[in-house]
C-alpha positions in Angstrom: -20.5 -13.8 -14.5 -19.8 -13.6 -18.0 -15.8 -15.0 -17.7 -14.9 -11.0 -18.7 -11.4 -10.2 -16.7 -10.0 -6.5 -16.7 -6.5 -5.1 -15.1 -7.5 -2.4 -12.6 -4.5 -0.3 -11.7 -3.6 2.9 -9.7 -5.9 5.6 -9.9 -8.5 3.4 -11.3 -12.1 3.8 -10.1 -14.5 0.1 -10.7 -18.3 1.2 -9.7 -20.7 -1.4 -8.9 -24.9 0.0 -9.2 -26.8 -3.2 -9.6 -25.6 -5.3 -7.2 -23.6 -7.5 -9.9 -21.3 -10.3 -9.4 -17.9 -9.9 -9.0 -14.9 -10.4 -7.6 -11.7 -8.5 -7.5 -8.0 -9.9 -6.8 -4.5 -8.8 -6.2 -1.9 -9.6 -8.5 1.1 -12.5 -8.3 3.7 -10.1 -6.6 1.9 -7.4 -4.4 -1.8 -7.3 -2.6 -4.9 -5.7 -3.7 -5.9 -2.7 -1.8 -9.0 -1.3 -2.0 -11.2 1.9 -0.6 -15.1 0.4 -0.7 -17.8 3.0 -0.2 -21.4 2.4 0.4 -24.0 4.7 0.1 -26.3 4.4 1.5 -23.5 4.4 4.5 -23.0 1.3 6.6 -24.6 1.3 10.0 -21.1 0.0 11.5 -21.9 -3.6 13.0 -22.2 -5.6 9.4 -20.1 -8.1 8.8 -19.1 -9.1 5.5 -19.9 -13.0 4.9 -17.4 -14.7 2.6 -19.8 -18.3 2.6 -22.9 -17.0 1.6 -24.4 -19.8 -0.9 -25.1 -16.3 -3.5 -21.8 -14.8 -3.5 -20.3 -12.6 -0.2 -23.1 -10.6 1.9 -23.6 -8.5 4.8 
C-alpha cells in the first residue's frame, strides 16, 4: 500500500482487478455499507478470514 487515502461517497463505484491491497472504512458518524460482487461468483460456503498473515482471504 502506497499510504494513498480517497473519500468514497454515494453513488460511488471503487473496482478492484488485480487482487490489490486495500482496505475500506466508514466514517466518524455513520457506517460503511458496501455491495461486493465477485465474478467469478462465490460458490456460497466461503468465509471471509479477517487474520490472514497476507491481508483478509477466503
Amino acid at each position: 500500500m502506497q499510504g494513498n487515502a480517497y473519500p468514497i461517497r454515494p453513488g460511488d463505484v471503487y473496482v478492484l482487478d488485480q487482487h490489490d491491497r486495500h482496505y475500506l472504512r466508514g466514517g466518524k458518524e455513520q457506517d460503511l455499507i458496501l455491495v461486493s460482487v465477485f465474478n467469478p461468483p462465490l460458490r456460497g460456503d466461503e468465509r471471509h478470514n479477517l487474520n490472514d498473515s497476507s491481508g483478509s482471504a477466503y
